[in-house]
ZAMARGU-4260 file (C-alpha; in steps of 0.2 Angstrom, whole numbers, plus 5000, padded with zeros to 4 digits):
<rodrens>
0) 5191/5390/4958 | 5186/5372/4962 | 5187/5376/4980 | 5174/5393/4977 | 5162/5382/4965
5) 5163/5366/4977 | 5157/5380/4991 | 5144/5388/4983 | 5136/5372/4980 | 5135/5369/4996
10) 5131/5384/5003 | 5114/5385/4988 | 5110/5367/4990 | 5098/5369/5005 | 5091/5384/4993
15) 5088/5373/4979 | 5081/5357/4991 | 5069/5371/4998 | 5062/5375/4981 | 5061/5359/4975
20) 5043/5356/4981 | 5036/5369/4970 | 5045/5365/4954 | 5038/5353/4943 | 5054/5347/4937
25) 5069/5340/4946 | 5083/5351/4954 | 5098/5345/4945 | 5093/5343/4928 | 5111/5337/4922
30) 5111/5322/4932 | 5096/5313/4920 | 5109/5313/4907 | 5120/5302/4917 | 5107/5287/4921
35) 5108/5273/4913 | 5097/5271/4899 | 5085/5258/4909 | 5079/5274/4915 | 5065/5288/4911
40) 5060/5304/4914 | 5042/5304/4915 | 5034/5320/4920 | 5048/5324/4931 | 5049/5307/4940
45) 5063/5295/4937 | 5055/5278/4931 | 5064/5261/4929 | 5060/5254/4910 | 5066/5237/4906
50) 5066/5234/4888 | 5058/5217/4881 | 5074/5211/4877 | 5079/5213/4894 | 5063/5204/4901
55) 5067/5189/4890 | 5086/5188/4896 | 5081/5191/4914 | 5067/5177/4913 | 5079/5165/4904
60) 5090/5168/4919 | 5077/5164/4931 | 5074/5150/4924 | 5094/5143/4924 | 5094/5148/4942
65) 5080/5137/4947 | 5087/5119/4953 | 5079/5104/4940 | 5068/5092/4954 | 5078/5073/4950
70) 5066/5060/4952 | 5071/5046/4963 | 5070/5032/4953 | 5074/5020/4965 | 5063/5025/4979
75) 5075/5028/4991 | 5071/5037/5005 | 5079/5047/5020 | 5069/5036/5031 | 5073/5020/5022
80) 5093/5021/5025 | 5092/5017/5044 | 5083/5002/5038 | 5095/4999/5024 | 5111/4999/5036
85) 5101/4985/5048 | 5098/4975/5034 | 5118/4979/5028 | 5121/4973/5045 | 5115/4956/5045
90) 5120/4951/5028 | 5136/4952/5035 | 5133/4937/5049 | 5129/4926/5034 | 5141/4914/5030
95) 5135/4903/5015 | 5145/4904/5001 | 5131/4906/4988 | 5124/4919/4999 | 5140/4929/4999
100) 5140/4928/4981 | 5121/4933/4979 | 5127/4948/4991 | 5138/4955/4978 | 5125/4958/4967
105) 5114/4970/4977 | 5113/4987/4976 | 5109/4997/4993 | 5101/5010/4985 | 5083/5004/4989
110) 5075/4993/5002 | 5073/4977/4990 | 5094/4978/4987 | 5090/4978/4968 | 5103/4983/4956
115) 5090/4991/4941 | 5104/4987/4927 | 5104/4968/4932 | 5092/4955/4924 | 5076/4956/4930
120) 5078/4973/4941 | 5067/4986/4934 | 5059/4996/4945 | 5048/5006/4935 | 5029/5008/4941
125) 5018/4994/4936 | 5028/4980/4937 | 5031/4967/4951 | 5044/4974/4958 | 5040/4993/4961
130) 5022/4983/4970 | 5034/4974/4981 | 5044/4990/4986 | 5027/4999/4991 | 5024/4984/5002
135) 5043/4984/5008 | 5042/5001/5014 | 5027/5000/5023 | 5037/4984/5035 | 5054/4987/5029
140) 5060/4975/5042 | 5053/4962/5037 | 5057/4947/5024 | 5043/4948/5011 | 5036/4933/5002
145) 5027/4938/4987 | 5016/4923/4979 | 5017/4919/4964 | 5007/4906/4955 | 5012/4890/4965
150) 5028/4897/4975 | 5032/4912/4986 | 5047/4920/4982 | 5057/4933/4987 | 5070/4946/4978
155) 5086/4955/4981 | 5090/4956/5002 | 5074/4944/5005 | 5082/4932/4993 | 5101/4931/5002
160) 5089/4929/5019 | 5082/4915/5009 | 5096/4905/5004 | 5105/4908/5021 | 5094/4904/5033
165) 5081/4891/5024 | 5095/4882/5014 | 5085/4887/4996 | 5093/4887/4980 | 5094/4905/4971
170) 5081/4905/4957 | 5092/4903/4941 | 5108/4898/4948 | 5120/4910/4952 | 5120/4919/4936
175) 5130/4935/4938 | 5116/4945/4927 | 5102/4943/4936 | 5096/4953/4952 | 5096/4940/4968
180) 5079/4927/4969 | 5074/4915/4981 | 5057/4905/4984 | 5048/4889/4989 | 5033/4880/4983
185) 5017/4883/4991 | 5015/4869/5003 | 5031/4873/5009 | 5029/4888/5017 | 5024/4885/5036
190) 5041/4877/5035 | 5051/4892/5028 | 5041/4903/5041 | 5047/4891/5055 | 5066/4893/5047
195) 5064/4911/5047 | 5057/4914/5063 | 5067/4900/5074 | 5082/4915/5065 | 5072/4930/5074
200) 5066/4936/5057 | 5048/4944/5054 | 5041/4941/5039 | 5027/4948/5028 | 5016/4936/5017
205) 5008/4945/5003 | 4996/4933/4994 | 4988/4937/4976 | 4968/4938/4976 | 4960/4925/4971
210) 4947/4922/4956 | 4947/4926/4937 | 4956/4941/4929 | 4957/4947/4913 | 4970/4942/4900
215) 4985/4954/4903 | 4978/4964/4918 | 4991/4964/4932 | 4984/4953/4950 | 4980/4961/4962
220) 4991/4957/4978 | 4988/4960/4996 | 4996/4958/5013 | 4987/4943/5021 | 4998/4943/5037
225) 5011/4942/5048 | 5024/4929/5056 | 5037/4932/5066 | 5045/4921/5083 | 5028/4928/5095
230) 5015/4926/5082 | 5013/4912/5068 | 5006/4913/5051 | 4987/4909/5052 | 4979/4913/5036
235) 4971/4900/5025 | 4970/4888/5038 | 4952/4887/5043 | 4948/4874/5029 | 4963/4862/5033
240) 4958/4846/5041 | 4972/4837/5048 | 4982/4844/5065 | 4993/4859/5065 | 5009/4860/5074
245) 5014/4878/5078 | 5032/4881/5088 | 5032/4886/5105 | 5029/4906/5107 | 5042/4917/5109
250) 5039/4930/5122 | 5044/4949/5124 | 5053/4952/5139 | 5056/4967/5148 | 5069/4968/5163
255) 5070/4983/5176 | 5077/4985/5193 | 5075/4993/5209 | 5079/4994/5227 | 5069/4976/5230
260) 5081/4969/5215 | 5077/4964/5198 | 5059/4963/5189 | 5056/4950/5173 | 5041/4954/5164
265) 5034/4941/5150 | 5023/4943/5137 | 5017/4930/5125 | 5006/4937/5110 | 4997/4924/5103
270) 4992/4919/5122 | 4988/4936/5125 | 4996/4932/5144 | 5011/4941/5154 | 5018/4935/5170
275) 5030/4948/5180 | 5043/4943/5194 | 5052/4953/5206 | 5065/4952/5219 | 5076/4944/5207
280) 5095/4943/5209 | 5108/4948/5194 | 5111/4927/5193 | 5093/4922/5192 | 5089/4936/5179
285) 5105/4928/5167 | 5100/4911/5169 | 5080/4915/5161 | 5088/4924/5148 | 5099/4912/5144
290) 5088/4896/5147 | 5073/4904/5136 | 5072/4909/5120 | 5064/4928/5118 | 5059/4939/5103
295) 5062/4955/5107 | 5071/4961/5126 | 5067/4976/5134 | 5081/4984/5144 | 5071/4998/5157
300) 5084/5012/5159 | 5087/5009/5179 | 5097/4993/5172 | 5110/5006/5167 | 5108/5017/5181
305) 5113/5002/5192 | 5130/4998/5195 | 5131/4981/5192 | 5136/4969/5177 | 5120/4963/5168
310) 5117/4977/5155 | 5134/4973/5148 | 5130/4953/5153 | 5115/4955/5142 | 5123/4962/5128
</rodrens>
């Protein structure tokens, strides 16, 4: 019997398909019973009906499945951590004890190196040192030197530079609950430039704005310039009135090599001059290098398409 009925179905099916167009109501009338209850016959169509406690359930849902922005407290960036791992990298050259022990207090999670539950390490916008890590991230390779009153000073990574490299005391002492500071007074700054920069480091003055200001109103700060070992620091100097004494300019160097030898080219910034030689050999090119001091070197990629030793001489 199931065989016969299962047959005739399937023998009337086209039938009933065929007469479907001019009925208003649906062929198979039992099959509305078995739809689930989110769904309507209305005027022979079947319609989909979510009830309002469904809506509010589905909505609800929607808005667990959406992922919560976390704001990044700490500025850190994808583009900072290259920076931050060069930085990481020359702490470790640094050899002062008291610097060692200013380095376990940082906290490489932002481009100053400040741990936020230290002493002084907020970073929350408005104060001093959330305006320093807007100026950081614009030269993140630099050491900054922040004025302020009758010193410049410097926090976190810039600190550790500091003590290392200019022979400062920290700001405080060591003192394990406070975030790393360094600074000097005002009038000795061209010779904590000339420190830094004799070590290859650039460094970013940012000087406050001079005048009155309102009780409680934050100073307004700026970059006034730049120092590094092809270029001193120049601003405020037009009213001083004794001789100034700047170090000898480093220059940029670029090396390249060809069939008629090697090529040395030499800028010198603050000259704004360059001299080039050519039809150098390996020896001559190792003795400038080594006889000169340079700011940044320029390796041209035929000096590693050549088969000789100076790229790993160099290096």
């Amino acid at each position: 019997m199931f065989r016969l009925a299962t047959r005739n179905v399937a023998l009337f099916l086209p039938r009933w398909c065929s007469l479907a167009r001019f009925s208003p109501s649906p062929p198979f009338p039992f099959l509305i019973s078995s739809l689930p209850s989110r769904f309507l016959r209305i005027n022979g169509h079947v319609k989909n009906v979510t009830s309002y406690a469904e809506k509010k359930v589905s909505r609800g849902s929607t808005k667990a499945t959406k992922k919560p922005k976390v704001p990044n407290n700490n500025g850190l960036d994808d583009k900072d951590l290259p920076h931050i791992l060069w930085w990481k990298e020359r702490l470790q050259m640094c050899r002062k004890l008291s610097t060692v022990q200013l380095i376990e207090r940082l906290e490489f999670s932002n481009l100053l190196g400040l741990n936020s539950n230290l002493k002084n390490g907020s970073l929350k916008e408005g104060t001093l040192n959330w305006e320093m890590l807007q100026f950081k991230s614009k030269f993140p390779r630099q050491v900054l030197l922040c004025r302020v009153g009758e010193f410049y000073e410097a926090w976190g990574i810039d600190a550790c530079i500091l003590v290392e490299y200019v022979g400062l005391n920290p700001i405080g002492g060591l003192r394990s609950d406070s975030i790393p500071r360094a600074g000097c007074p005002v009038v000795n700054l061209r010779q904590t430039l000339d420190d830094l920069t004799t070590n290859g480091y650039s460094v970013c003055i940012v000087e406050e704005a001079q005048g009155p200001s309102q009780a409680r109103s934050r100073k307004r700060r700026f970059i006034s310039g730049h120092a590094h070992p092809g270029n001193p620091y120049v601003y405020g100097l037009a009213t001083v009135d004794h001789d100034l004494n700047f170090p000898e300019p480093m220059p940029v160097v670029g090396i390249s090599h060809s069939a008629r030898g090697y090529c040395i080219n030499m800028v010198l910034e603050t000259m704004k001059t360059y001299s080039s030689e050519d039809c150098l050999t390996e020896e001559a090119v190792v003795t400038k290098l080594r006889t000169c001091q340079y700011h940044h070197l320029f390796l041209h990629t035929s000096i590693r398409q050549n088969s000789s030793g100076l790229y790993f001489l160099i290096l």
